[in-house]
C-alpha positions as CSV (number, residue, x, y, z in Angstrom):
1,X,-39.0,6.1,17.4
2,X,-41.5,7.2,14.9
3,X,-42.1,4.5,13.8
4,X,-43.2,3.0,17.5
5,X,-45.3,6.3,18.4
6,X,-47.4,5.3,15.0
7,X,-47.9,1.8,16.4
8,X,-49.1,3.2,19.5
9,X,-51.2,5.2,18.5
10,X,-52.9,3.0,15.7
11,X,-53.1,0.3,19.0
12,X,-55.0,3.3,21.0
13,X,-57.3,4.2,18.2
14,X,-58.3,0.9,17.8
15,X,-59.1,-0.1,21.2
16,X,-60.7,3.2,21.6
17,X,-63.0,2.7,18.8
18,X,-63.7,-0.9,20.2
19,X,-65.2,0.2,23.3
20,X,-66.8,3.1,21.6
21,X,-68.7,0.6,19.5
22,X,-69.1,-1.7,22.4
23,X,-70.6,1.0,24.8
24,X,-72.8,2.6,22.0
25,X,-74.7,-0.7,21.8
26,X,-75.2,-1.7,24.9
27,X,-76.3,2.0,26.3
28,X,-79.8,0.3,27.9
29,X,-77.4,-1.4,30.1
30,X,-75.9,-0.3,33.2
31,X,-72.8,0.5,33.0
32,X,-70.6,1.1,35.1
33,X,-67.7,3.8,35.5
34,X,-64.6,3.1,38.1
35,X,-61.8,3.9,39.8
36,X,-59.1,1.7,41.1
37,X,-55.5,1.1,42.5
38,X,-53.5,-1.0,44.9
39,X,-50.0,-3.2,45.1
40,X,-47.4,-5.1,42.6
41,X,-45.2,-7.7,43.4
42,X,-43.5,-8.3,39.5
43,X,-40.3,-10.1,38.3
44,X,-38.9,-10.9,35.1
45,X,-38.0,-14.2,33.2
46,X,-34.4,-13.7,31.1
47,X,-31.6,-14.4,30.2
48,X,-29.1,-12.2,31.9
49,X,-30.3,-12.3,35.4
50,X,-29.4,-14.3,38.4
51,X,-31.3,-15.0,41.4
52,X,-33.9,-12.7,40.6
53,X,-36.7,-11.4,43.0
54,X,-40.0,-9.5,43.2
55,X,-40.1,-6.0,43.1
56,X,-43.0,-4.1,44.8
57,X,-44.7,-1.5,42.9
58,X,-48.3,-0.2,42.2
59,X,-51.3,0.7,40.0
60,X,-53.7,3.3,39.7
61,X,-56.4,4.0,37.1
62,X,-60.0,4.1,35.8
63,X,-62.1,1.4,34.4
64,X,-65.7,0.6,32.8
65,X,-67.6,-2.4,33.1
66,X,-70.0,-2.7,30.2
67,X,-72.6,-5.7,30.8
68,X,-73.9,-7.9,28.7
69,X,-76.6,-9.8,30.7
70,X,-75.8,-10.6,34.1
71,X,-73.2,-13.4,34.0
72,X,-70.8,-11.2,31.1
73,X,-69.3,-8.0,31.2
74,X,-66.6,-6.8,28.8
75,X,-64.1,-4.3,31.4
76,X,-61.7,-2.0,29.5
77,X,-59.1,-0.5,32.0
78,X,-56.3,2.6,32.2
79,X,-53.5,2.0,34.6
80,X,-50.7,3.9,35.6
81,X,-48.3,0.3,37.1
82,X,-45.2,0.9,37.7
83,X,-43.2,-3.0,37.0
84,X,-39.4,-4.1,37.7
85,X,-36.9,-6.9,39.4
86,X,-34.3,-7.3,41.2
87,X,-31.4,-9.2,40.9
88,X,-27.4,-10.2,40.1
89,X,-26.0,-9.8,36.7
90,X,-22.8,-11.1,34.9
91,X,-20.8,-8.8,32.9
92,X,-17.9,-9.3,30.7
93,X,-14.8,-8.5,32.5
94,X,-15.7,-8.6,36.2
95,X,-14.8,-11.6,38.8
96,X,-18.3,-11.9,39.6
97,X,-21.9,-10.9,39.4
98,X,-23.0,-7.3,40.3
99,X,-26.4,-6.7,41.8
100,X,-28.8,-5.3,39.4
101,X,-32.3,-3.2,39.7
102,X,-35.1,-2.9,37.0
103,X,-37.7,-0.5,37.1
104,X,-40.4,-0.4,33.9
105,X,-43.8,2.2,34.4
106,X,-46.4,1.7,31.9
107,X,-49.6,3.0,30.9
108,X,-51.5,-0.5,30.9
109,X,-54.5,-1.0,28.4
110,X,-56.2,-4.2,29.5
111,X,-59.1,-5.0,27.5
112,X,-61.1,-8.2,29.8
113,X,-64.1,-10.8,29.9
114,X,-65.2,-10.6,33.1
115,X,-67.2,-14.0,34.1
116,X,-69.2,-13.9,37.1
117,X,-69.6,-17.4,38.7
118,X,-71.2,-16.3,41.4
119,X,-73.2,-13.2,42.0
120,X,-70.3,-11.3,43.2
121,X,-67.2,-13.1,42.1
122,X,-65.7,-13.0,39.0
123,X,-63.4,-14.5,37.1
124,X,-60.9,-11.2,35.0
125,X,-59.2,-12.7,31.1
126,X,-57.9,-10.7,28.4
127,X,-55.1,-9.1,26.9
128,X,-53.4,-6.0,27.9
129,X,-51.9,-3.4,25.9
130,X,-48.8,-1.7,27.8
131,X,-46.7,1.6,26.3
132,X,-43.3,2.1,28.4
133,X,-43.5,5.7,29.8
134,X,-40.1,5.2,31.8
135,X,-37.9,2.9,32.7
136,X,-34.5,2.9,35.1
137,X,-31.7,0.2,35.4
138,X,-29.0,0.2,38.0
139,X,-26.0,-1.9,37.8
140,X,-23.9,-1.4,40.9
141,X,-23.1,2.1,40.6
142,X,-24.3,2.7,37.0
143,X,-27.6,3.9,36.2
144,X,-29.0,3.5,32.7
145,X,-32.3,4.3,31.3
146,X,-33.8,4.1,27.2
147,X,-33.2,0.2,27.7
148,X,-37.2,-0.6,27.3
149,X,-38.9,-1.6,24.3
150,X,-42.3,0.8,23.9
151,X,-44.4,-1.8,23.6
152,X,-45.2,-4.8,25.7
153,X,-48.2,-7.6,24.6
154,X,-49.4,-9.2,27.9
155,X,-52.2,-11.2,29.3
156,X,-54.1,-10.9,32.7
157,X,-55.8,-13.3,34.6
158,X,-57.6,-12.9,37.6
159,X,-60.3,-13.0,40.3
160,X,-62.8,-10.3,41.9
161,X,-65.2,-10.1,44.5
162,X,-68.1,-7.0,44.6
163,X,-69.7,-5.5,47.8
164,X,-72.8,-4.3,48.2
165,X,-72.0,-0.7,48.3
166,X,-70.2,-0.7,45.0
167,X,-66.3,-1.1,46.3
168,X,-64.7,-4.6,44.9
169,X,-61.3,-6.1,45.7
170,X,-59.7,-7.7,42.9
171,X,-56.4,-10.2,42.8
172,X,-54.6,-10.7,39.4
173,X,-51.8,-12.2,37.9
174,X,-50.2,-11.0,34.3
175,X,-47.6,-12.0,32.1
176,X,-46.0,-10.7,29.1
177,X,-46.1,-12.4,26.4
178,X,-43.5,-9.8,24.3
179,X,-39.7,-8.9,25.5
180,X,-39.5,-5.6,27.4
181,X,-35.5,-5.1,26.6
182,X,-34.4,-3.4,23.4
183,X,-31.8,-5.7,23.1
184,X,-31.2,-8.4,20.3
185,X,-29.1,-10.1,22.7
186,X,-31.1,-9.8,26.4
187,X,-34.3,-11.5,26.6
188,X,-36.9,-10.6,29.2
189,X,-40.9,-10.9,29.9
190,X,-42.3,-9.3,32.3
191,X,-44.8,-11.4,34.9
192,X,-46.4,-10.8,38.2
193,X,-49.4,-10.3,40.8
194,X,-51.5,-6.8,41.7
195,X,-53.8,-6.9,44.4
196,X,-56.3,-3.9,44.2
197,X,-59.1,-2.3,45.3
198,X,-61.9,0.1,43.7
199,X,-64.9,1.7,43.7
200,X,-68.1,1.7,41.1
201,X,-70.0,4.6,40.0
């Protein structure tokens, strides 16, 4: 556990310091403070779970777009999402499968390029840094919890359009690229689409 809260925090530091630099250089732009939040539909790729579905959730956080001309914009982000399936799972002993729920909150770093192709769409790629603050499993009439790994490594992509008076609407999809189990033997990667919408200060 030490050990994990060390990487965490050597992962926050650094990304801090990155858009420190970042914004400290490019102070004769404009840029641009935010707010956003909206709806998660997420599921998980493993291999302990049967007929697995989406699970609806949602985000809520702050943001800054820093420019760099105006096609390029580097956009760190802080979300609150809250991630998870559905789904059956096989355990040794029983007849058959029992039905089984996921639920994984995080504190979500992402750290994009932000293209615009046209003057108010743009295209959203980067990584995203994501620390488990809670998770909850429940397997039939078990509930668990302290199953998630700390740490998750995931990438987003995704689209968003701007209006006029500073709101935007935004549609991603992300995928973990790490597993979110802390369990040599259970394999799972988180993956799915947030639809949001924000305002620019």
């Amino acid at each position: 556990m030490i050990n994990k809260l060390k990487k965490m925090k050597k992962t926050l530091l650094i990304i801090a310091l990155t858009i420190l630099t970042i914004t400290t250089v490019k102070s004769q732009e404009k840029i641009q403070f935010g707010v956003k939040g909206g709806i998660n539909f997420t599921n998980m790729t493993s291999n302990f779970l049967y007929n697995e579905d989406y699970k609806t959730g949602f985000h809520v956080g702050a943001l800054v777009e820093i420019p760099f001309g105006n096609k390029f914009s580097i956009q760190p982000e802080i979300l609150y999402a809250t991630y998870g399936t559905k789904g059956e799972v096989v355990l040794t002993g029983l007849n058959g499968p029992i039905s089984g729920d996921f639920y994984l909150d995080y504190i979500q770093v992402p750290l994009l390029a932000k293209i615009y192709v046209l003057e108010r769409i743009s295209i959203e790629i980067g990584p995203s840094f994501n620390f488990l603050v809670n998770d909850d499993e429940k397997r039939g009439n078990l509930s668990l919890s302290d199953f998630g790994d700390s740490f998750e490594f995931g990438g987003v992509l995704g689209v968003s359009y701007k209006l006029k008076s500073d709101f935007f609407g935004s549609v991603r999809y992300t995928n973990g690229f790490t597993d979110v189990i802390e369990d040599e033997y259970q394999e799972a990667k988180n993956y799915g689409f947030l639809i949001g919408i924000g305002y620019l200060f």
